[in-house]
C-alpha angles and dihedrals in degrees: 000000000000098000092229089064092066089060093039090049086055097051095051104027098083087052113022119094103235091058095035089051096042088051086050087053099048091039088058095041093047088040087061106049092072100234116187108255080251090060112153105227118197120188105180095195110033101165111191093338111252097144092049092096093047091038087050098056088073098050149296106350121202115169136188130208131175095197110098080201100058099029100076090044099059084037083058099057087071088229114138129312116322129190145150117277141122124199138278105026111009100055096145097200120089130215094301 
């Protein structure tokens, strides 16, 4: 992915209707799974994390991204635990 999108991606996906509409979408389809509150929730590919405060009001988020450009921007957003990773061989966190 063109490094500048990443930026650009951070600064519309908390207004811009594609991203606002997806997250509804998600947000109905993970709401009525039934998750426990203590729910592990696991977003491999996080970009720059723009699904992380819809994702967390369904449990525990931790989230992965390979890109060293996105990666600092989802961390900034202080929503669960962030960290470089990428499927299916490099997922930083253990059996928690």
């Amino acid at each position: 992915m063109d490094p500048k999108a990443y930026q650009q991606m951070a600064d519309l996906e908390d207004q811009h209707w594609w991203f606002l509409g997806r997250r509804h979408i998600l947000s109905r389809v993970i709401g009525s799974l039934s998750l426990p509150p203590s729910a592990y929730i696991l977003e491999a590919g996080c970009g720059s994390g723009g699904n992380l405060e819809m994702l967390s009001r369904f449990g525990k988020v931790w989230a992965m991204e390979k890109s060293e450009i996105a990666l600092p921007l989802a961390q900034a957003r202080g929503i669960g635990i962030v960290a470089e990773g990428e499927l299916p061989n490099r997922i930083p966190f253990g059996s928690q």
